[in-house]
C-alpha positions in Angstrom: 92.2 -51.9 125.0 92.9 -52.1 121.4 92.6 -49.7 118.5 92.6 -50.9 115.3 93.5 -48.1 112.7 94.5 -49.3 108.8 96.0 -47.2 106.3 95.0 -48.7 103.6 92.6 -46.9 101.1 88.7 -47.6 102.3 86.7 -47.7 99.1 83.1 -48.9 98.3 83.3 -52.9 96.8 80.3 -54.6 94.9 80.1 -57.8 93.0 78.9 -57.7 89.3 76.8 -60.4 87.9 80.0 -62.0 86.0 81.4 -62.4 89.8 83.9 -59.7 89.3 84.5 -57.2 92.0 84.9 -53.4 91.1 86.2 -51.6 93.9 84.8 -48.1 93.0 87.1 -45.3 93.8 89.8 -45.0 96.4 90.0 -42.6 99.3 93.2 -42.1 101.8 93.1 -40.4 104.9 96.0 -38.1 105.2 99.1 -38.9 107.5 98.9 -36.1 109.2 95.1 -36.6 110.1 95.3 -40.1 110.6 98.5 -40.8 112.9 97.3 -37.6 114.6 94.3 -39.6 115.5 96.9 -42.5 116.4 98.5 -40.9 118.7 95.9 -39.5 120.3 94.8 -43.1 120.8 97.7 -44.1 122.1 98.1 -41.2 124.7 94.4 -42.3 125.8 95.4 -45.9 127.0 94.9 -47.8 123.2 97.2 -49.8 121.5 97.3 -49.1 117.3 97.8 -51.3 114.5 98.6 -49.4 111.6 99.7 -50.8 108.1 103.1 -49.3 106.8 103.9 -47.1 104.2 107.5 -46.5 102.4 110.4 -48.0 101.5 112.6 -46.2 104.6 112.6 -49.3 106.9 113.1 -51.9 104.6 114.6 -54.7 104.8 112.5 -55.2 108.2 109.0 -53.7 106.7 108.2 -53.6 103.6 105.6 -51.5 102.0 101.9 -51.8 102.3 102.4 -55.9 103.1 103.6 -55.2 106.3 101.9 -54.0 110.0 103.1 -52.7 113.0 101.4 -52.8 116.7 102.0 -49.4 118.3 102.1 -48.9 122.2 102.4 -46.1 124.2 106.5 -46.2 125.1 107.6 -46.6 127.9 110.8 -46.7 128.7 112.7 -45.5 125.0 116.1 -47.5 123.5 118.3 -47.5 121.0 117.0 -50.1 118.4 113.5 -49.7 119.2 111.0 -48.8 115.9 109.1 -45.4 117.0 106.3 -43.6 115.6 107.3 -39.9 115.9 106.3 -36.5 114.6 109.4 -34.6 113.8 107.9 -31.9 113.1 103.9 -30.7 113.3 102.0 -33.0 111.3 104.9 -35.0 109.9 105.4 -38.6 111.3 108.0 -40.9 110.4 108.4 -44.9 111.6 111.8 -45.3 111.7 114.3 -47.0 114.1 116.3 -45.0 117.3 119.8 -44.6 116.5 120.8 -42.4 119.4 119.4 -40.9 122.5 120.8 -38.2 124.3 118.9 -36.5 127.4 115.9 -35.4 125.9 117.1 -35.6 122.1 116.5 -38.6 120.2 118.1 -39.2 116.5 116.2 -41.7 114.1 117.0 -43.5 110.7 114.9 -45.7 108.6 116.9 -49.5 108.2 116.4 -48.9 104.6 118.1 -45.2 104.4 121.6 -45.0 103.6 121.9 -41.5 104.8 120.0 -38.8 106.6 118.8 -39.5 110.0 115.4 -37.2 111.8 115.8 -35.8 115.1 113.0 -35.2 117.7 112.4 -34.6 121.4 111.3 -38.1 123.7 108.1 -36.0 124.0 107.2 -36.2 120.3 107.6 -40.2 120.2 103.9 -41.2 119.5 104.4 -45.0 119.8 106.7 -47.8 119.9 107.0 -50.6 117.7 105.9 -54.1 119.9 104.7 -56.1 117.1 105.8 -56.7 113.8 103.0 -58.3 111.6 103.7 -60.1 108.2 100.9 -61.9 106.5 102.4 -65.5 107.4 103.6 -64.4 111.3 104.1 -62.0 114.1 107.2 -61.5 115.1 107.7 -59.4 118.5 109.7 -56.8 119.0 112.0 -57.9 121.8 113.0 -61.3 119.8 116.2 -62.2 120.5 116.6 -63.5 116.8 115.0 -59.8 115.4 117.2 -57.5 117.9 120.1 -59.5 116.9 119.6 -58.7 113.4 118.8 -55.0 113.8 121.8 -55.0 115.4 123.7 -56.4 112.8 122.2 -54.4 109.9 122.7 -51.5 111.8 126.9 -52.0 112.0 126.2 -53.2 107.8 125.7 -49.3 107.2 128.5 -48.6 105.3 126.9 -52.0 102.4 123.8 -51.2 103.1 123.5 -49.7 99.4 124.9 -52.8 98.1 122.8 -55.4 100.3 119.6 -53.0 99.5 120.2 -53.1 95.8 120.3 -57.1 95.9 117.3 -57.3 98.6 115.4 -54.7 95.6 116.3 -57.7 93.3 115.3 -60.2 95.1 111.8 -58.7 96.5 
C-alpha cells in the first residue's frame, strides 16, 4: 500500500485567455497536522512520500526539489534518515547519529551543531527512498551510505564545504 502525501502548497490554477496561468492563492497544511497524518499512515501499514522542507539536511536534500519515501522502520541504525517527533507536534527529518537503548540522538547533514534527541518510539518513519527530479536513489546504496559516512567524519569542514556547496547551488 502506498500513501502519497505532498507538502507542497495546494492552490486553485486556471488558464487566462493570453495562455497564462494564475495560480490563485496558496494554502499549506501545517507540519504538525500533516506529518501527524503521516505517521498515522505509516503506523496503519502505508508507505508516505512527502516533499522536504529546510536547509538541515543538505547537502543530501535540498529544499522543496527534493522527496523522500517514508516506511514504517524497522529495525533503526545509525546513518539512517528518520522522520521523528521530538517533541508533541514537532517533527524533524534528520539523520541517526547515535542510538543508545531506547534513546536515539539525530543531526541534520547540513547542521554544524546541535543534534535532537527522541525515544525509538517517537521515530514516525524511515528514509528508503530518496527522490530527485532526474533519479531515485535508494537508501541502502552502497555509493549513498558511503558518502553519508564520509560527510558525517567531514563535521569539523562541514561549515567550509557548506559555504562552497551554498555557492555552487
Amino acid at each position: 500500500m502506498v500513501l502519497k502525501v505532498i507538502l507542497w502548497p495546494m492552490h486553485k490554477r486556471y488558464r487566462h485567455r493570453n495562455g497564462t496561468v494564475n495560480t490563485g492563492p496558496k494554502k499549506e497544511i501545517p507540519n504538525d497536522i500533516l506529518l501527524g497524518a503521516v505517521r498515522d499512515a505509516i503506523r496503519e501499514g502505508y508507505s508516505a512520500t512527502i516533499l522536504v522542507k529546510g536547509w538541515s539536511m543538505r547537502p543530501f536534500l535540498e529544499h522543496q526539489r527534493d522527496k523522500v519515501l517514508l516506511v514504517a522502520p524497522e529495525e533503526l541504525k545509525t546513518g539512517d534518515a528518520v522522520l521523528a517527533e521530538t517533541t508533541p507536534g514537532h517533527f524533524v527529518l534528520h539523520r541517526i547519529i547515535e542510538i543508545d537503548g531506547d534513546d536515539i540522538t539525530l543531526m541534520g547533514d547540513g547542521n554544524l551543531a546541535g543534534t535532537e534527541h527522541c525515544k525509538k518510539s517517537d521515530v514516525c518513519g524511515v528514509v528508503s527512498k530518496y527522490i530527485r527530479p532526474a533519479r531515485t536513489i535508494s537508501a541502502d546504496d552502497p555509493k549513498l551510505v558511503r558518502d553519508i559516512r564520509r560527510w558525517r567524519r567531514l563535521l569539523p569542514y562541514r561549515k567550509y564545504l557548506l559555504m562552497i556547496y551554498r555557492a555552487l547551488v
